[in-house]
KOLVOMI-164867 format. One line per field, with one value per atom (N, C-alpha, C): residue number from 1; atom name; x, y, z. Coordinates in nm, 2 decimals. Each point is the difference from the previous one (the first is absolute). Layout:
<nodes>
i	(NUM/...)
at	(CA/...)
px	(X/...)
py	(Y/...)
pz	(Z/...)
</nodes>
This chain:
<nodes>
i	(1/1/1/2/2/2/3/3/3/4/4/4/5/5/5/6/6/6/7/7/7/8/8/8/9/9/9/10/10/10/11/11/11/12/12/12/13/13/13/14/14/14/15/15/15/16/16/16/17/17/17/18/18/18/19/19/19/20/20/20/21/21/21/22/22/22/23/23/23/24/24/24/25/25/25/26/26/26/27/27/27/28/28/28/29/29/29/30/30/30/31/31/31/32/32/32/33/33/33/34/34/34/35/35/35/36/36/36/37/37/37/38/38/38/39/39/39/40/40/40/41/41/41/42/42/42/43/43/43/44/44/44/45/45/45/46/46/46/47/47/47/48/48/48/49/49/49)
at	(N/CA/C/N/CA/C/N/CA/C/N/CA/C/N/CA/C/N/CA/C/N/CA/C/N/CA/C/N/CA/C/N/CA/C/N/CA/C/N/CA/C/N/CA/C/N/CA/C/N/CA/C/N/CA/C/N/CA/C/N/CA/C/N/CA/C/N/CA/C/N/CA/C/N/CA/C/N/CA/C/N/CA/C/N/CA/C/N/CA/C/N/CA/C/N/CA/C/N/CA/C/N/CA/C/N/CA/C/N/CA/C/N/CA/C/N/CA/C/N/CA/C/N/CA/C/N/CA/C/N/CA/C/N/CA/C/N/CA/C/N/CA/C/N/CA/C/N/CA/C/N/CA/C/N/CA/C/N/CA/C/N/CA/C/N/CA/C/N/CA/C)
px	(5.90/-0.11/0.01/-0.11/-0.03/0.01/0.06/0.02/-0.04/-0.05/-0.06/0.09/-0.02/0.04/-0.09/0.03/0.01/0.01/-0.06/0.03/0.01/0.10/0.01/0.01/-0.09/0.01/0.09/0.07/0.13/0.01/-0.12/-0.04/0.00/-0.09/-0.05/0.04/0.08/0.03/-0.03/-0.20/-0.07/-0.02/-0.04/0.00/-0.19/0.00/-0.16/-0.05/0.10/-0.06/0.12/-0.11/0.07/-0.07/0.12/0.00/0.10/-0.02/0.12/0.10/0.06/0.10/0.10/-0.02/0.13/0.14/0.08/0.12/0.10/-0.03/0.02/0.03/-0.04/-0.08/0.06/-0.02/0.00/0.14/0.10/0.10/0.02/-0.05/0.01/-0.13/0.04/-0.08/-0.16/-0.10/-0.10/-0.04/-0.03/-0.06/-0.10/-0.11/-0.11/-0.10/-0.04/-0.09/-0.10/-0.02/-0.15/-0.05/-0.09/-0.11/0.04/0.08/0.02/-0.12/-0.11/-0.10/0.08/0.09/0.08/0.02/0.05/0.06/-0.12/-0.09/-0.15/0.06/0.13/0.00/0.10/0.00/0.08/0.17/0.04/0.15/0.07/0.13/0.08/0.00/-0.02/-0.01/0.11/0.10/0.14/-0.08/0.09/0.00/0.08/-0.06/0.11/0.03/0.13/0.10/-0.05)
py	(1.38/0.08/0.00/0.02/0.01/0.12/-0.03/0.16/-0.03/0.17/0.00/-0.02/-0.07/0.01/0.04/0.04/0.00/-0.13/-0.03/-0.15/0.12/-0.05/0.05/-0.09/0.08/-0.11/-0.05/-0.10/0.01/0.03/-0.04/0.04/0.15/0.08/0.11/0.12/-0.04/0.08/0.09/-0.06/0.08/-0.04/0.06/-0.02/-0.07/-0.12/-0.03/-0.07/-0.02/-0.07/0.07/-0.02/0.05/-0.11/-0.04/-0.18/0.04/-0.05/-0.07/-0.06/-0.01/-0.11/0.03/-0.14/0.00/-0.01/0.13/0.00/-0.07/-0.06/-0.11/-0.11/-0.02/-0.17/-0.01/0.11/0.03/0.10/0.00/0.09/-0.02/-0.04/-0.02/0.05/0.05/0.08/-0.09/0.08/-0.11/0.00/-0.10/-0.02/-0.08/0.02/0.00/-0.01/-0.13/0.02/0.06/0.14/0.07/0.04/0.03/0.08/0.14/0.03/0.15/0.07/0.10/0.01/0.11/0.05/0.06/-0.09/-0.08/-0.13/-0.04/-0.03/-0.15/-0.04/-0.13/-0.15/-0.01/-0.07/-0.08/0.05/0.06/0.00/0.04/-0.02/-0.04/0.15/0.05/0.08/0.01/0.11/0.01/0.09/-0.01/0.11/0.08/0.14/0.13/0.00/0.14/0.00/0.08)
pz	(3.53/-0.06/-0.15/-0.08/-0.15/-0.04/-0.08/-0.11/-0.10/-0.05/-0.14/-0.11/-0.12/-0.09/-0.12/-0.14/-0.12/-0.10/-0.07/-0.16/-0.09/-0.03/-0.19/-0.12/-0.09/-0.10/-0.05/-0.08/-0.02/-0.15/-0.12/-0.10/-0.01/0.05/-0.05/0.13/0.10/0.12/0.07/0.02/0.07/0.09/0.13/0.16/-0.03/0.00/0.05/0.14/0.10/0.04/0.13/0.14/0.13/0.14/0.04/0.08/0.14/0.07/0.09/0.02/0.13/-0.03/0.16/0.02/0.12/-0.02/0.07/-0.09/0.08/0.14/0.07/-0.06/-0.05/-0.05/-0.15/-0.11/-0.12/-0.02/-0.03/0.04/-0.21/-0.05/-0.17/-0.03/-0.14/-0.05/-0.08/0.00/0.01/-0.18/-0.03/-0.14/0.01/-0.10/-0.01/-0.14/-0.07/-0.11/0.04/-0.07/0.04/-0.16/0.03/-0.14/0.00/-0.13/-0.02/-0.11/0.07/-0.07/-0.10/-0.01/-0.12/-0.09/0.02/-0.13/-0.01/0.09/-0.03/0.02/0.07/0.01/0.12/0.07/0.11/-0.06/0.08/0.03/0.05/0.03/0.16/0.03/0.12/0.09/0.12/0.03/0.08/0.10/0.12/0.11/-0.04/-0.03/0.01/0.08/-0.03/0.07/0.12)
</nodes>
């Protein structure tokens, strides 16, 4: 089954973005270049905790 998760920015460490993920399959934590409309520009995005 898929659980919800949280991205945080790693810049400015705001929550923008809410994804999926099989924790099956994915048992490591997920990273992600996304667009932080706080900064304006592309940057790496973590799964909180």
């Amino acid at each position: 089954m898929r659980e919800k998760i949280k991205l945080i920015c790693t810049e400015c460490l705001s929550r923008n973005y809410d994804t999926t993920k099989n924790k099956q399959t994915n048992q490591e934590r997920l990273e992600i270049n996304k667009f932080c409309p706080k900064c304006n520009k592309h940057t790496l995005h973590k799964e909180s905790k």
